[in-house]
C-alpha positions in Angstrom: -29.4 16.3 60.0 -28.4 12.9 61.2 -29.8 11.6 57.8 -27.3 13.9 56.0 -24.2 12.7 58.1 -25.2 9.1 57.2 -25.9 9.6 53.6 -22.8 11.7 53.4 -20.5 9.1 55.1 -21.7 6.2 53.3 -21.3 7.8 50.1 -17.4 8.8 51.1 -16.9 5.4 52.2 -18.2 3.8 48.9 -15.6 6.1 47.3 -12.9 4.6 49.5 -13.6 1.5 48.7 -14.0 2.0 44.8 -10.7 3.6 45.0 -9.2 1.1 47.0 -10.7 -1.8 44.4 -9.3 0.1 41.6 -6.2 0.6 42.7 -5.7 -3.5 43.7 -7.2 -4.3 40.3 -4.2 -1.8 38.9 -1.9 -3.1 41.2 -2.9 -6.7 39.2 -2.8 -6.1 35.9 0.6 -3.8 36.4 2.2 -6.9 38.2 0.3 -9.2 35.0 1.6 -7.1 32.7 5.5 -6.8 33.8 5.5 -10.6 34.2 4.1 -10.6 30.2 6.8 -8.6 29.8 9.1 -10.6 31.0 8.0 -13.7 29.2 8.2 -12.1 26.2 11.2 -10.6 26.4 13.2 -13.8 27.4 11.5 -15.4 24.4 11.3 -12.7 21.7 13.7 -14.0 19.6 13.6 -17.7 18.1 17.4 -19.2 18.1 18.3 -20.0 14.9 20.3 -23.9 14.7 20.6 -26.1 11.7 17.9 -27.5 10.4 15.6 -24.2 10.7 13.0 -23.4 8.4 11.7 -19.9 8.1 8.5 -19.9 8.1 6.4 -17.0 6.3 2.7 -16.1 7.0 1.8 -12.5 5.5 -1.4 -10.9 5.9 -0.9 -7.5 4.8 2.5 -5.5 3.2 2.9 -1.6 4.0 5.8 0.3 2.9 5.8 3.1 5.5 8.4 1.9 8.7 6.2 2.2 11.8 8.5 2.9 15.4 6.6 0.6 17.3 7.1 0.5 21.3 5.1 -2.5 21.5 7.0 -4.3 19.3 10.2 -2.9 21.1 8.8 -4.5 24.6 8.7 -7.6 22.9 4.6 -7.9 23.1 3.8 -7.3 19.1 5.6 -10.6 17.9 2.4 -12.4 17.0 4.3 -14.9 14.9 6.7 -12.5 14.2 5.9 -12.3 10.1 2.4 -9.9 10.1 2.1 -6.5 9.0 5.9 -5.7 8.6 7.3 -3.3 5.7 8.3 -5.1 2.4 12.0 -4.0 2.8 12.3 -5.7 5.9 10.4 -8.8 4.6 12.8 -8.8 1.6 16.1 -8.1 3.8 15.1 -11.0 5.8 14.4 -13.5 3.0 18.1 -12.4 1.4 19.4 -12.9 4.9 18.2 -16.5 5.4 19.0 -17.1 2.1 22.8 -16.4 3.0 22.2 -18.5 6.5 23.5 -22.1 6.2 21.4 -23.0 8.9 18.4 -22.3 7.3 17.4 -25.0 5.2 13.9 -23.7 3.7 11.3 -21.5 3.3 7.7 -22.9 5.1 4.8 -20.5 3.0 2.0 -20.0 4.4 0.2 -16.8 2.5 -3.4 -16.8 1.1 -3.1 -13.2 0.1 0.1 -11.0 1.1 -2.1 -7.7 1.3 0.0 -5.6 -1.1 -0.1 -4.6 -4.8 1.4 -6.7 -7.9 4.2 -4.4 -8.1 5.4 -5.8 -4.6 4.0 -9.1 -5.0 6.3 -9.2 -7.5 9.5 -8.2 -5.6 8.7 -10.8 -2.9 8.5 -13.2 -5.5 12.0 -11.9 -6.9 13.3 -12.8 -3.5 12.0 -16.2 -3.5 13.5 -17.1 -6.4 16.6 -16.0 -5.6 16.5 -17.8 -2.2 16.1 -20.9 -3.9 19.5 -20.6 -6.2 21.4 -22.1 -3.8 19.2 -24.9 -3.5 17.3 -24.1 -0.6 13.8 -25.7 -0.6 10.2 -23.7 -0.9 6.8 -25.8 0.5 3.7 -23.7 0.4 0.8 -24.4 1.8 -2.2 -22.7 2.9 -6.7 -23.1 3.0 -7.5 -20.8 0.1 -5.2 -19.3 -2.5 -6.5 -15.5 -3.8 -5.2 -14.6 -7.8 -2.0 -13.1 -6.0 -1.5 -15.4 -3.3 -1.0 -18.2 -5.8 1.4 -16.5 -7.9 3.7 -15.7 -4.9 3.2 -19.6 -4.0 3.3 -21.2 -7.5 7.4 -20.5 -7.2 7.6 -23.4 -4.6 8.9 -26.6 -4.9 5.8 -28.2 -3.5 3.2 -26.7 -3.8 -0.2 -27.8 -1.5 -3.7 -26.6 -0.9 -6.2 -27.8 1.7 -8.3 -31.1 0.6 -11.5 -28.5 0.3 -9.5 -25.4 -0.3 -10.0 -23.5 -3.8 -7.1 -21.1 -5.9 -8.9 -17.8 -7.0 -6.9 -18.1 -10.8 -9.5 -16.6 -12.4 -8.0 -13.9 -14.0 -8.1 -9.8 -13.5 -10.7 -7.6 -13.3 -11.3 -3.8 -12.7 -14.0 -1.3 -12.7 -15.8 1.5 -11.0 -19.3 2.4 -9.5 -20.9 4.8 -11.6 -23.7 7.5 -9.6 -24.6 9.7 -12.7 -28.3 8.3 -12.9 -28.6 8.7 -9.0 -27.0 12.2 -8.8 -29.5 13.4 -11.5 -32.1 12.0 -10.1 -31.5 13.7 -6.2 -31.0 16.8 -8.5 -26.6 17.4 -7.9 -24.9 18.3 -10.8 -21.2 17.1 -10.8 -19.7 20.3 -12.8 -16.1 18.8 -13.9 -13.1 20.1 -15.4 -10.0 18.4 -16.8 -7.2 18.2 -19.1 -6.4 14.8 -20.2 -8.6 12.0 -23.1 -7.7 9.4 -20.0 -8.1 11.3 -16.9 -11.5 9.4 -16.3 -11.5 9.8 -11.9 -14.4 12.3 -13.0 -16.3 9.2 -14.8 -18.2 8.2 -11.9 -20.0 11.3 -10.8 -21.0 12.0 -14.7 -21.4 8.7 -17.1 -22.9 5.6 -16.0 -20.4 3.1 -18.0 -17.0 3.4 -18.9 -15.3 5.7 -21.8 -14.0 4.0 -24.7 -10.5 5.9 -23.7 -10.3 4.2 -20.1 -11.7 1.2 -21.2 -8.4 1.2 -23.6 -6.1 2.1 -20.6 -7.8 -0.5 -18.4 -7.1 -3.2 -20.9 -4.0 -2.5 -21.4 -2.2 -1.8 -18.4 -4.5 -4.9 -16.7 -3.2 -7.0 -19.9 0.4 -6.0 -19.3 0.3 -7.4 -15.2 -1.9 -10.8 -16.4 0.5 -11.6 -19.3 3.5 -11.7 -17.0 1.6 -13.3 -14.2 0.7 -16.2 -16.8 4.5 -16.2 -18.2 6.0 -16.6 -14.4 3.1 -19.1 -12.9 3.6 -21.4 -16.0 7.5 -21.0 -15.9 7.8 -22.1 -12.4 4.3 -25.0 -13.0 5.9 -25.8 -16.7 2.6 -24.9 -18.4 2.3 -22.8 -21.2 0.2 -18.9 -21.4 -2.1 -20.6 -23.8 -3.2 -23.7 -20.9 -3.4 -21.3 -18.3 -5.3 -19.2 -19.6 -7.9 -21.5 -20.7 -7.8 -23.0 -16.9 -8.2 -19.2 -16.0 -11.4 -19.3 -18.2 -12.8 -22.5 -16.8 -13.5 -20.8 -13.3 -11.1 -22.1 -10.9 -12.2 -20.9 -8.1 -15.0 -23.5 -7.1 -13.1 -26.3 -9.0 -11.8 -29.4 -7.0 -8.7 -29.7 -5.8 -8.4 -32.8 -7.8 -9.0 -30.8 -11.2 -5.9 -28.4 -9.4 -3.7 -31.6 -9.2 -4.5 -33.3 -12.8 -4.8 -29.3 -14.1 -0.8 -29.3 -12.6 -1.5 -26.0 -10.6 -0.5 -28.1 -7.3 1.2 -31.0 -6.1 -1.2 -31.9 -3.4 -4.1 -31.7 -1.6 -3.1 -32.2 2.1 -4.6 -31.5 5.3 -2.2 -28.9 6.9 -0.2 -32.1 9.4 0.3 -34.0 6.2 1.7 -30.6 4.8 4.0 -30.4 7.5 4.9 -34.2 7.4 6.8 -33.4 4.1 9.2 -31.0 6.0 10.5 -33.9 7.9 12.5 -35.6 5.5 13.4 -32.3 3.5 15.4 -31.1 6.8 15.9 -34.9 8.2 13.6 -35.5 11.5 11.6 -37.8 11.9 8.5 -35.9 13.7 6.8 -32.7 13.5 7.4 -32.0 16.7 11.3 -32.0 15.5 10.8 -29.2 13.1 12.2 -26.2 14.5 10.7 -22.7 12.9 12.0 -19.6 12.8 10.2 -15.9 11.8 10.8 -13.1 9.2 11.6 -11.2 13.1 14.0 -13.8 13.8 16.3 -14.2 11.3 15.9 -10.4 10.8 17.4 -9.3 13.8 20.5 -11.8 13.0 21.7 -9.3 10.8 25.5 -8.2 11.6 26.3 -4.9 12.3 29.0 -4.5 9.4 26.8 -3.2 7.2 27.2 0.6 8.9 29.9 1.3 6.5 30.1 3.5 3.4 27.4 5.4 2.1 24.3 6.3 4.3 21.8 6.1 2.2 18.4 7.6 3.9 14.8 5.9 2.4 11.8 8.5 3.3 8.1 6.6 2.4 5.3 8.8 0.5 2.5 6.2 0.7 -1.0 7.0 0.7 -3.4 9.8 -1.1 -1.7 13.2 -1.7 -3.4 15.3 0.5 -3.9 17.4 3.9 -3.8 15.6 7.2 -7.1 15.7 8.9 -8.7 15.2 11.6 -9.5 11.0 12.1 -12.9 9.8 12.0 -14.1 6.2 12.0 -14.3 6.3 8.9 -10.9 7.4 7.3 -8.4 4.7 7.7 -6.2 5.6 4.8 -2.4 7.1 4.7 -2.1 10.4 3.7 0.9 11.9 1.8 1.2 15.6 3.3 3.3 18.7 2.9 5.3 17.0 6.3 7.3 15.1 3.9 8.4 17.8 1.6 9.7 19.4 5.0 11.6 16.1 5.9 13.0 15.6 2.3 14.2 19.4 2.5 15.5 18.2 5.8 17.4 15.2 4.6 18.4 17.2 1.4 20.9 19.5 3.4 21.5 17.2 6.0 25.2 16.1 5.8 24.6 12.8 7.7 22.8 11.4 4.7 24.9 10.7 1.3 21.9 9.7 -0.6 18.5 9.7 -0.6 15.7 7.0 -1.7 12.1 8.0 -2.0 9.8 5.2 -2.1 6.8 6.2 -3.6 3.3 4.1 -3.2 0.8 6.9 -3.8 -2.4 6.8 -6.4 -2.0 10.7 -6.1 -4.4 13.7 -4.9 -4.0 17.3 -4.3 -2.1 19.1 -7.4 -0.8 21.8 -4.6 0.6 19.3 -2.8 2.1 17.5 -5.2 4.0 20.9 -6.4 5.7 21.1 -2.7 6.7 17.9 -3.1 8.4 17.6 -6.2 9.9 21.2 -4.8 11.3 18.7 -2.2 12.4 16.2 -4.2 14.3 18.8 -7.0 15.9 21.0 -4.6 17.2 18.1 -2.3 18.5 16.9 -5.8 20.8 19.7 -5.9 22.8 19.1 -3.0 22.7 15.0 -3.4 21.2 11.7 -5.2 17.9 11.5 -4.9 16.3 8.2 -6.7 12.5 7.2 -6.6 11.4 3.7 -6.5 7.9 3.4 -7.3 6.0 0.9 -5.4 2.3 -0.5 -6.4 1.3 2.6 -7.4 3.0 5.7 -8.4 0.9 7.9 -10.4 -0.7 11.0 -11.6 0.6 13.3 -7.8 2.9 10.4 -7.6 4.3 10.5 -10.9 4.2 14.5 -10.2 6.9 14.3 -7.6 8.6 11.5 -8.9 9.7 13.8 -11.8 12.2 16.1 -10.0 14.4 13.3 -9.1 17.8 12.3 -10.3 16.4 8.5 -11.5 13.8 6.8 -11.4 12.9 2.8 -10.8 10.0 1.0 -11.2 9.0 -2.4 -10.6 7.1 -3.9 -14.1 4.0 -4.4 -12.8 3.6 -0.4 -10.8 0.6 2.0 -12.0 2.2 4.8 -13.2 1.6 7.7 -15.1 -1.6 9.1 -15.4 -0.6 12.7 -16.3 -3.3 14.8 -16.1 -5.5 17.1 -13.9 -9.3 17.4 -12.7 -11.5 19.3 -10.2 -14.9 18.2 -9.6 -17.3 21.1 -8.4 -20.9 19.5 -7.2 -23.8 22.0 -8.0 -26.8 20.9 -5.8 -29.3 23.9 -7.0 -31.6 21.3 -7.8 -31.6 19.2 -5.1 -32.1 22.4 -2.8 -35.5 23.7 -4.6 -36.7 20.1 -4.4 -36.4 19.8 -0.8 -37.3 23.2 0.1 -34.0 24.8 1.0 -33.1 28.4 0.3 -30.3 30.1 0.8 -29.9 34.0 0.6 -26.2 36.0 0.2 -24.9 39.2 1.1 -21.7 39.8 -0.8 -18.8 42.3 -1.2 -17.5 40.8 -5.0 -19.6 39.3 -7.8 -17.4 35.8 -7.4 -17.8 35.9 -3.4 -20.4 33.0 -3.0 -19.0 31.0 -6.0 -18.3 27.6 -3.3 -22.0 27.6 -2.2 -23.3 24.4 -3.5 -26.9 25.4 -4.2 -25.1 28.4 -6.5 -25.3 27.8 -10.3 -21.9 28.8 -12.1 -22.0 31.2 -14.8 -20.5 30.7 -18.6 -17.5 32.8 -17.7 -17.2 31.3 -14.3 -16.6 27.8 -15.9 -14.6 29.1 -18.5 -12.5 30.6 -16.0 -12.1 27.6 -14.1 -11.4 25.8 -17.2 -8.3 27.9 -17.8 -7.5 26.9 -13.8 -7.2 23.8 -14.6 -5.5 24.2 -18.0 -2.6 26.1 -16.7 -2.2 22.9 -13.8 -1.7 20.5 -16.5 0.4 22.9 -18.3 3.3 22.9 -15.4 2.8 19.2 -15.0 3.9 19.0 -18.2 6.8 21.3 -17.5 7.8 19.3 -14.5 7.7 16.3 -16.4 9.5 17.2 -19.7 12.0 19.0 -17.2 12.9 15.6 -15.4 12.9 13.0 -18.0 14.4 15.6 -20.1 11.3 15.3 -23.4 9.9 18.5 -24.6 6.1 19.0 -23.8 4.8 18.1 -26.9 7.0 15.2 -26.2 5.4 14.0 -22.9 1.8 15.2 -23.8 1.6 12.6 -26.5 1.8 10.1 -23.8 -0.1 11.9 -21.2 -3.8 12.9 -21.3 -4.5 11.4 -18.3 -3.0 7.8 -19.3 -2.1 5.2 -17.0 0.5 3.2 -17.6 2.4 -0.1 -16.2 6.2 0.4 -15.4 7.5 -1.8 -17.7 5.6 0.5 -20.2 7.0 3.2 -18.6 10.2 2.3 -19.0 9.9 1.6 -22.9 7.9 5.8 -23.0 11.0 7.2 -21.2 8.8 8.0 -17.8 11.2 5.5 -16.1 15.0 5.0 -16.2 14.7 1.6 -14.9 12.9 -1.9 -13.6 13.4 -2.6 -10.2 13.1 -2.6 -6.6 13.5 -0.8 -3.2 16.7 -2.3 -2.9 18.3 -1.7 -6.2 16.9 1.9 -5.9 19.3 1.9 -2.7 22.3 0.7 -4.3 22.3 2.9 -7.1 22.1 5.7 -5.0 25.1 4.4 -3.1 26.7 4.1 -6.3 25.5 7.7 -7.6 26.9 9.2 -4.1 30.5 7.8 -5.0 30.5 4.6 -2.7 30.4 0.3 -3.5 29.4 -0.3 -0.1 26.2 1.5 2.0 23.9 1.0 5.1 20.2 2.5 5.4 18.9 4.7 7.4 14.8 4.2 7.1 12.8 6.8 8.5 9.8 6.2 10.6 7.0 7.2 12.0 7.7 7.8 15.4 4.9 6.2 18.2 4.7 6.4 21.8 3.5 4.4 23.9 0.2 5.8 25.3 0.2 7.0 21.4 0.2 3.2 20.1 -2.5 2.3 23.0 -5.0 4.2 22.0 -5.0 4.3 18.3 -4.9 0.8 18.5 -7.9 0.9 20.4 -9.2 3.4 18.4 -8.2 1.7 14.7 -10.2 -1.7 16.6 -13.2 0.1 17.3 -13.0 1.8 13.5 -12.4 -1.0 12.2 -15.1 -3.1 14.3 -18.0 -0.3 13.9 -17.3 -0.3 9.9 -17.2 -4.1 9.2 -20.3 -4.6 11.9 -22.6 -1.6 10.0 -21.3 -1.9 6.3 -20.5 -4.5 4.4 -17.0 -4.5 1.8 -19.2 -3.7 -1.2 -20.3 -1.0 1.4 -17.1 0.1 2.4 -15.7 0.4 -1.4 -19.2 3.2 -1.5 -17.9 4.8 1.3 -14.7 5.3 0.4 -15.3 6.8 -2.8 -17.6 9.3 -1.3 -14.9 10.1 1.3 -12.5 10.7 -1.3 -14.9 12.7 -3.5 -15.3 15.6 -0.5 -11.3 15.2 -0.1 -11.2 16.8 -3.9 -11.1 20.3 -2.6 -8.9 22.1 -5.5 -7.1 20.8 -8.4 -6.3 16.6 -8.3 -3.5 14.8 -9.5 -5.0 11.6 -9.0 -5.3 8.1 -10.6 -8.4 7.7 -12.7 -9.6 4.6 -10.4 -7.5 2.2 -7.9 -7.6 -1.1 -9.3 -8.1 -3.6 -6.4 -6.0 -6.4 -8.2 
C-alpha cells in the first residue's frame, strides 16, 4: 500500500510541475509575443519623406482579398510587398506615382507569380508611373520569361554578374496516360461537344490533336508577339532580333552576351546596383537611401475617395467547383455556389451601386457554372454588373461571365473555350486482372451505372451523349443571350476554342481591353456617377483560423515538396483534378503554365 501512495504522489507531483513549467513557458512567449507586438506595431508603417524610393519585391499575385488579422497586428509585413492582391499592388503604384516625395521605383522581381494577363497590367502601371519622369532601376539574381518583361520597362536595367534571363520563348503542353491507362486495363469513356475541347486528350491520345495544337499556337502566338513588340519597344530592338536572341538560348548565356545583346545595362553585384540609386535621388551613401513598401505608400491613401458611387468587386478565382474537405494535397482555390449567394446578395443590396466581378477561373463544374451566371444575370437586373477577366477566364468562366452587362478583358487573358466534357473511367479490365469482383443487387436496370468495374451499354453512351449535348446547347444559349449573337453565331467560334482577349474582343466575346480598374470605373460610370470608392470583398480569417491553416498550408506545403518533386506535383494535380470531374465540366482544355 505504501508503494501505491508513493507511486501515486510522485506521479501527481510530476503533473504539478509539468503544469507549472508549461504555464511559465506560456507566461514567456505571451509576454514575447505582446512585446513583438509592440515593436511592430510602432514600426509597421515606413514614413514616407523626399527622396523615397518604393521599392517592389513580388513573389506571387492572387486576386482574391484575404482579411488577414496577422497582417492587422502588424506581424505579416515581411517587407511589406509579398503575396498582396494585384489591385492593391496597382492602387499603390498609381499612388506613388501621384506622390512628389517619391522619386522612383527600386524592382526587384525574378518572377511576380501571376499570369500574362496581370503581368501585363502591372506593367501598364509601370509605365504610366514613369510619365512624369519618375525613374525605374531593376535589378534582381535570375530573370524568368515574365519577370523580364515586367523589368525590361526600366530605365536601368541590371542582372547579377552570374545571373541568367529565362527569354527563351513560350512553351505549352500536357502529360498524356493513354498508353499507361490501357495497359493497367482503365478505359477513359469520354463525351463532349466541341472540335477544341481537348481537357479529355490526356486520358485517351498520347500526343496532341491537330485542333489543339492549332489553338495552342495561336493563342501562345498572340501573348509572345506582344511580349516581343513591348520588350523591344522599351530595349529599342526590333521582333525580328529578339526573336532570334530568343532562339539562341538565353538562358545559360553570359551576362556579357545580355549587355552587347542590349537586353541589360549591367551586370552588377546587388551593392553596385544600389550605388546607382545614390545619385538618381542625390545621397551620397547607401546607407542614405530611404525605402519605402507597396504597404507603405498604400496605406497613405486619403480618405476622400468614399464619395459617389460604391462600387462592390466580388473575386471568382480558382476551379469551378464544390468546396471539399482539405487534404495535403489540394492547395487550389475553388469557385463554389457561396459566391452566386453573395453576388445575389450584393445584387439587391442597396449599399452597393455597382458591381465588378473579377473573374480568374480556368473553369470546372457545368452545374456550377449555371448558378453562377444565375447570379451574375439576375443581379444584372437590379444594377451594373461588369466582369473583368483576369489570367484566365474560360470555358465555366466564360460561362458566367456571359450574363453580365459588359465585359473587359486584359489582351493577353485565356478566354473562351466554349464547350463541354465528362470523363467516365471504366476499370472492368483492370478489375479481372487483379482479381476483383464485384456483385450487384439492384431495383432499376441503370442502378449500378457509376460502378467503375461496370461496362456501359450502346444506349447507355448514347444516352449520355445526348447529356452532354443538351449542356453545350444552353451554353450556347447563355452565350448568344449575353453578347447578343445567335447560336449558330457563337458556335462557329466555339467548339471548345480557346482564345486570347484581344481575340476576343475582335469575335464579339468581349466588349473591351482592360483592367480591374477600368472595369470599376465603367461601372461607376454605368451606375450614373464620375466619381466612386470600392468596397472589395474578402475572405474573412480569424485569428486561431489564420494560425492553424498557416500551420497547416506549411506542413502541406513542406510534406509535398519534401516527397514529390514539381514535375511530380504537375502528375498529382492532374490526377486530383481528374476525380474532381464528377458531372458535366466547363473547363479549359489545359492550363498553360506560361
Amino acid at each position: 500500500m505504501n508503494s501505491f501512495w508513493k507511486t501515486f504522489f510522485a506521479t501527481l507531483l510530476a503533473i504539478v510541475v509539468s503544469c507549472v513549467i508549461f504555464a511559465s513557458l506560456a507566461v514567456i512567449v505571451l509576454i514575447s509575443f505582446i512585446a513583438a507586438l509592440s515593436a511592430n506595431i510602432a514600426n509597421n508603417t515606413q514614413q514616407i519623406k523626399d527622396g523615397s524610393i518604393l521599392k517592389i519585391e513580388l513573389a506571387h499575385i492572387s486576386d482574391t482579398y484575404v482579411s488577414n488579422p496577422w497582417s492587422d497586428l502588424g506581424l505579416n509585413k515581411s517587407d511589406g510587398s509579398r503575396d498582396l492582391p494585384l489591385s492593391y499592388v496597382l492602387e499603390a503604384i498609381d499612388e506613388a506615382k501621384n506622390d512628389d516625395r517619391i522619386k522612383g521605383i527600386y524592382l526587384n522581381v525574378t518572377d511576380p507569380g501571376c499570369g500574362y494577363a496581370s503581368a501585363e497590367a502591372l506593367r501598364g502601371a509601370l509605365e504610366d508611373f514613369k510619365e512624369d519622369g519618375k525613374f525605374i532601376v531593376s535589378y534582381s539574381d535570375f530573370y524568368s520569361l515574365k519577370g523580364y518583361y515586367l523589368a525590361s520597362v526600366a530605365d536601368q536595367l541590371y542582372v547579377n554578374k552570374e545571373g541568367s534571363i529565362a527569354f527563351d520563348g513560350l512553351a505549352g503542353g500536357a502529360v498524356f496516360f493513354k498508353d499507361l491507362l490501357d495497359k493497367i486495363g482503365v478505359e477513359m469513356m469520354v463525351f463532349k461537344v466541341g472540335t477544341f475541347k481537348s481537357a479529355v486528350e490526356p486520358y485517351i491520345l498520347n500526343s496532341m490533336s491537330e485542333a489543339n495544337r492549332t489553338q495552342i499556337t495561336s493563342y501562345l502566338g498572340d501573348i509572345w508577339g506582344r511580349i516581343l513588340s513591348e520588350v523591344g519597344a522599351s530595349r529599342n530592338l526590333d521582333s525580328v532580333r529578339l526573336q532570334s536572341l530568343a532562339d539562341s538560348m538565353q538562358s545559360v548565356r553570359p551576362t556579357d552576351s545580355y549587355l552587347a545583346n542590349g537586353l541589360i545595362d549591367g551586370a552588377l553585384y546587388q551593392d553596385q546596383a544600389l550605388e546607382t540609386l545614390c545619385s538618381l535621388v542625390g545621397v551620397d551613401e547607401k546607407d542614405d537611401l530611404h525605402f519605402v513598401s507597396l504597404s507603405d505608400v498604400y496605406a497613405t491613401r486619403g480618405s476622400g475617395r468614399k464619395g459617389g458611387a460604391n462600387v462592390g468587386v466580388l473575386f471568382a478565382e480558382g476551379e469551378i467547383n464544390v468546396e471539399v474537405a482539405d487534404s495535403p494535397f489540394n492547395t487550389k482555390k475553388v469557385v463554389s455556389d457561396r459566391l452566386a449567394d453573395r453576388i445575389l446578395e450584393m445584387g439587391e443590396d442597396d449599399d452597393y451601386d455597382a458591381l465588378v466581378v473579377r473573374v480568374n477561373s480556368p473553369g470546372g463544374s457545368s452545374y456550377i457554372s449555371e448558378q453562377l451566371w444565375y447570379a451574375v444575370h439576375k443581379a444584372s437586373e437590379n444594377k451594373p454588373v461588369v466582369i473583368s477577366m483576369g489570367d484566365y477566364a474560360a470555358s465555366g468562366g466564360y460561362y458566367m461571365s456571359s450574363g453580365a452587362s459588359y465585359i473587359f478583358a486584359e489582351p493577353s487573358t485565356i478566354t473562351g473555350s466554349i464547350g463541354i466534357f465528362g470523363v467516365v473511367p471504366n476499370a472492368t479490365k483492370l478489375a479481372n486482372k487483379i482479381g476483383v469482383h464485384q456483385d450487384v443487387v439492384k431495383t432499376g436496370q441503370h442502378a449500378d451505372l457509376g460502378a467503375p468495374d461496370r461496362p456501359w451499354t450502346e444506349e447507355e453512351r448514347a444516352l449520355f451523349q445526348q447529356y452532354v449535348n443538351r449542356g453545350y446547347a444552353l451554353f450556347l444559349k447563355r452565350v448568344s443571350e449575353g453578347r447578343n449573337m445567335t447560336t449558330t453565331q457563337v458556335d462557329s467560334i466555339a467548339q471548345g476554342r480557346v482564345w486570347t482577349g484581344a481575340q476576343a474582343l475582335s469575335l464579339g466575346l468581349v466588349d473591351e481591353l482592360g483592367g480591374l480598374q477600368d472595369a470599376i470605373a465603367y461601372a461607376a460610370s454605368q451606375a450614373g456617377y464620375d466619381t466612386y470608392h470600392v468596397t472589395y470583398t474578402k475572405r474573412e480569417v480569424n485569428v486561431l483560423q489564420e494560425l492553424f491553416s498557416s500551420s497547416t498550408q506549411a506542413v502541406r506545403m513542406k510534406l509535398m515538396t519534401s516527397w514529390f518533386t514539381d514535375e511530380e506535383i504537375r502528375y498529382i494535380d492532374q490526377m486530383r483534378e481528374l476525380r474532381a470531374m464528377s458531372g458535366l465540366q466547363a473547363r479549359l482544355p489545359l492550363v498553360v503554365d506560361l
